[in-house]
N, C-alpha and C positions, 0 to 999 in steps of 0.2 A: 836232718833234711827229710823232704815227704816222702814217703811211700803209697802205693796205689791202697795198699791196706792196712794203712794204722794205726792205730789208735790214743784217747787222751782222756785224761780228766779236764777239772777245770785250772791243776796247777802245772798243766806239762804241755807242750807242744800247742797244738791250735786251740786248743780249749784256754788255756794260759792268755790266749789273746781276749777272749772273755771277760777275765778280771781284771786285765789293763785296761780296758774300753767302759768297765763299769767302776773301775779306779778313777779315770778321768769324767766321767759324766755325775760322780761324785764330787769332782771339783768344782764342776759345774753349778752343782746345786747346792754349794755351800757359801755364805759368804750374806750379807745383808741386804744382796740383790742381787740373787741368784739368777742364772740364765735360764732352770731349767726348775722343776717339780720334780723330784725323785727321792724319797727318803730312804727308799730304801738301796741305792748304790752302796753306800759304805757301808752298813751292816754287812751285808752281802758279800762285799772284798773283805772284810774284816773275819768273816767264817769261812772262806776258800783258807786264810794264812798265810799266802803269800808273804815274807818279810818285806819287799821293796812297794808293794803295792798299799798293804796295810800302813808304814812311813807315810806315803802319801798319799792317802787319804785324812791321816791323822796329823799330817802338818809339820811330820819329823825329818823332814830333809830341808837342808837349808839351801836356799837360794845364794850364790856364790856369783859375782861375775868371772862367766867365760865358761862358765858350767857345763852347758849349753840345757842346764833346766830352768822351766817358764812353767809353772805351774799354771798361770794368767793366760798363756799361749794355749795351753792344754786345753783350760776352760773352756776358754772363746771357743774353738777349732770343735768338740765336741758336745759343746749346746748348741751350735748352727746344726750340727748333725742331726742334735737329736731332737731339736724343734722341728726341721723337716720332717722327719717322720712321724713324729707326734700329731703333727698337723693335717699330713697323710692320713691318718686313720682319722681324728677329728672331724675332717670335713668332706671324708667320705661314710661317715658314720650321719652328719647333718644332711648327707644329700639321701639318705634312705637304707645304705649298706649294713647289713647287720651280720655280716659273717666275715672274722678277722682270721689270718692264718699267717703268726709269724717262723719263717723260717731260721733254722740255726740260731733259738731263740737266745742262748744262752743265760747269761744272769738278766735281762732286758726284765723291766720289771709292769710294760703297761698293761699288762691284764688285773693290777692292782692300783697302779694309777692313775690313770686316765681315767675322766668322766663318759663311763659307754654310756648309750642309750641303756635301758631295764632291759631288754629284746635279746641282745647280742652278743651271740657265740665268739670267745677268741680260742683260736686254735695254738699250741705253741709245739713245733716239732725240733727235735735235739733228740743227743745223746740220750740212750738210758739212763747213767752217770750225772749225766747234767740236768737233765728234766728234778729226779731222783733230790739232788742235793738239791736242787731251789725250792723245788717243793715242801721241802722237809724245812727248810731254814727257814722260810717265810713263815710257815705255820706255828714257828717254835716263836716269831717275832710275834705272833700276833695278827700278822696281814689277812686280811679279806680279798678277796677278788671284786672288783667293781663290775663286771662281766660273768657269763659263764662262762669258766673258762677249761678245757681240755686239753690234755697233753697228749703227744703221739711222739713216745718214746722209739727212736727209729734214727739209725742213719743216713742220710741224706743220700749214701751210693748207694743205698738196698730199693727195695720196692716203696718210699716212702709213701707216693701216692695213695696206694691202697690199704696203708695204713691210717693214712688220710680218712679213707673213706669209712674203714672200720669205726673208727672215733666218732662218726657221725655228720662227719663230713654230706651238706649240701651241693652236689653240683647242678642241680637248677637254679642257686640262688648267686645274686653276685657278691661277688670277696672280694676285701682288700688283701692283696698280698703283699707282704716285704723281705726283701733281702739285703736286711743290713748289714755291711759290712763282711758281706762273705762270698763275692764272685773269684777275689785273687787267691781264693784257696780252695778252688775246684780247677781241675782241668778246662782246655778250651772244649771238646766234647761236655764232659761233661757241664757245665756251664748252659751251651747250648740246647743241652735234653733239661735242663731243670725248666727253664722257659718254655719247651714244647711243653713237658709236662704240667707249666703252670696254665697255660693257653687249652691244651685240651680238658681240666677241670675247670674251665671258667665260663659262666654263663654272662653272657651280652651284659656289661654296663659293670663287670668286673675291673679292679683296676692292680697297679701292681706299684710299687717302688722300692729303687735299687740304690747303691754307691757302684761308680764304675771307673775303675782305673784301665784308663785306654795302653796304656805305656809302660809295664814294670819296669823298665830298664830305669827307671825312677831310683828303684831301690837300688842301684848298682851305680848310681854318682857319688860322686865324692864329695859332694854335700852329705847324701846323707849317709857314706862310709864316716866323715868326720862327727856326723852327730851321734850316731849311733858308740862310736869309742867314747867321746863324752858321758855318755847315759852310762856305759857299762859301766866306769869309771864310779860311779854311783850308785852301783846296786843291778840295774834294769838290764838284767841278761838276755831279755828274749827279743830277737831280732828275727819280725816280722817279712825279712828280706830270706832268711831262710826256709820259712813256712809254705809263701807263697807258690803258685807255677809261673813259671815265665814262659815269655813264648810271646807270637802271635795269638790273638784269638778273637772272636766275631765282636764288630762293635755292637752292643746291645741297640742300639739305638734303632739300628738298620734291620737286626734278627723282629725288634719288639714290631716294628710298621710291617716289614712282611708278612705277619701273622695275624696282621687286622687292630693293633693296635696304635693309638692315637697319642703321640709320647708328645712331653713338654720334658725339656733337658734345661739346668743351668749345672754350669760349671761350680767347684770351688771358689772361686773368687767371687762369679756372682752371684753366691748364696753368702755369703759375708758383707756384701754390699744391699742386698736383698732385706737382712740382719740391721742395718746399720751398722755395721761396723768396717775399719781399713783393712783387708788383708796384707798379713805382711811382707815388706820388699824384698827381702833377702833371696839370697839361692835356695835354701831348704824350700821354701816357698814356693817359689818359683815352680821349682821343678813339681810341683804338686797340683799347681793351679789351675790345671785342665782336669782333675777329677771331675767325673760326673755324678751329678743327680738327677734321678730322672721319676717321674709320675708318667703312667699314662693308662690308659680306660680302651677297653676292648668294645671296638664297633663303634663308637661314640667320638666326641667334641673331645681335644685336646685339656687338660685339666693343670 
């Protein structure tokens, strides 16, 4: 369970969720039409060790009816992800932005693949531990940066801002910022200071994008108590339901507009629709389907 003070690598508690998220955007991008550009996800799970993760990346678990494993499921569910973001910075990089800052970057690989402009600074703030091993693993693979790119080895509850700013951090300039995948594992305070803090380092025409789960108690149905036994059943011990905070906490939506930002929201479902593709009917689903994703642009037109 969490603690206010921590801590992890990338094979233990919230860092672990790291290598499951670049385990499946490995899925994503394998296959003879893949959803996604990422060569390096699986290298990357394959030198964390993980045993259940490295299996499936590599193809060694079998698909069983009633398993309740969908590697297919996996895929899909995690290239809509990671094309919205992807896109996110693409088309805030086409509209003139040359300064990226991704938060809790983990193994997340676009500062090597994605087509940046020549121009443009990516920032990636993480763990010591984590910055540490991806940096070293990439460079052992051979990767290049498509960007400049800078790390701000730093805790997300310490001062990161101004570690931020040490790295060379512009605040007159506008940034894309992203927070993927990491609001249901901060506090609701905190949560709401990481937003203040991203709004006071941002200059007019800065933009930001998030994943937002409005609802933990998600994790606390019986959908997905049953799927979760499934999966352990198979290897996949780590259950994202005990990492998390629960609780009430501010809906982004309503924190981003009150601070002068101009948000466009689509849900889970219709970022799968969005995609072309069905999302699926089931309960597990279901109970998911109001996830939010959200872009929006400070001072400016909705995006």
């Amino acid at each position: 369970m969490r603690r206010d003070a921590d801590s992890w690598d990338l094979a233990s508690s919230v860092g672990a969720t790291a290598t499951m998220v670049a385990a499946q955007r490995a899925l994503a991008a394998a296959g003879p039409e893949p959803l996604i550009d990422d060569p390096f996800a699986a290298p990357l799970v394959r030198a964390v060790g993980i045993d259940v993760y490295t299996r499936l990346v590599d193809g060694q678990i079998p698909v069983t009816e009633g398993s309740g494993f969908d590697p297919d499921r996996m895929a899909q569910g995690m290239g809509v992800r990671t094309r919205f973001f992807d896109r996110f910075f693409l088309d805030a990089a086409a509209d003139g932005v040359r300064q990226a800052v991704i938060l809790a970057a983990g193994l997340d690989a676009r500062a090597y693949r994605l087509a940046w402009p020549p121009d443009t600074t990516v920032y990636e703030v993480d763990m010591p531990e984590v910055i540490e091993f991806k940096t070293t693993t990439l460079e052992q693979l051979g990767a290049e940066p498509t960007a400049a790119r800078r790390t701000v080895a730093v805790d997300l509850r310490d001062d990161w801002p101004a570690a931020l700013v040490a790295a060379g951090f512009d605040r007159d300039a506008p940034t894309a910022w992203s927070a993927e995948g990491l609001l249901v594992y901060l506090p609701s305070g905190a949560q709401d200071a990481l937003f203040d803090n991203i709004t006071a380092l941002s200059a007019p025409g800065s933009r930001v994008a998030c994943d937002f789960v409005s609802d933990t108690e998600s994790f606390a149905s019986e959908q997905w108590r049953d799927q979760r036994q499934k999966m352990a059943e198979l290897g996949f011990s780590l259950d994202v339901a005990e990492l998390i905070y629960h609780g009430e906490r501010t809906h982004i939506v309503d924190h981003l507009t009150a601070a002068d930002w101009r948000v466009d929201a689509r849900t889970m479902a219709q970022l799968h629709a969005d995609n072309g593709f069905d999302y699926p009917e089931d309960g597990l689903a279901a109970e998911f389907a109001d996830v939010t994703y959200l872009r929006a642009t400070l001072g400016g037109d909705a995006i």
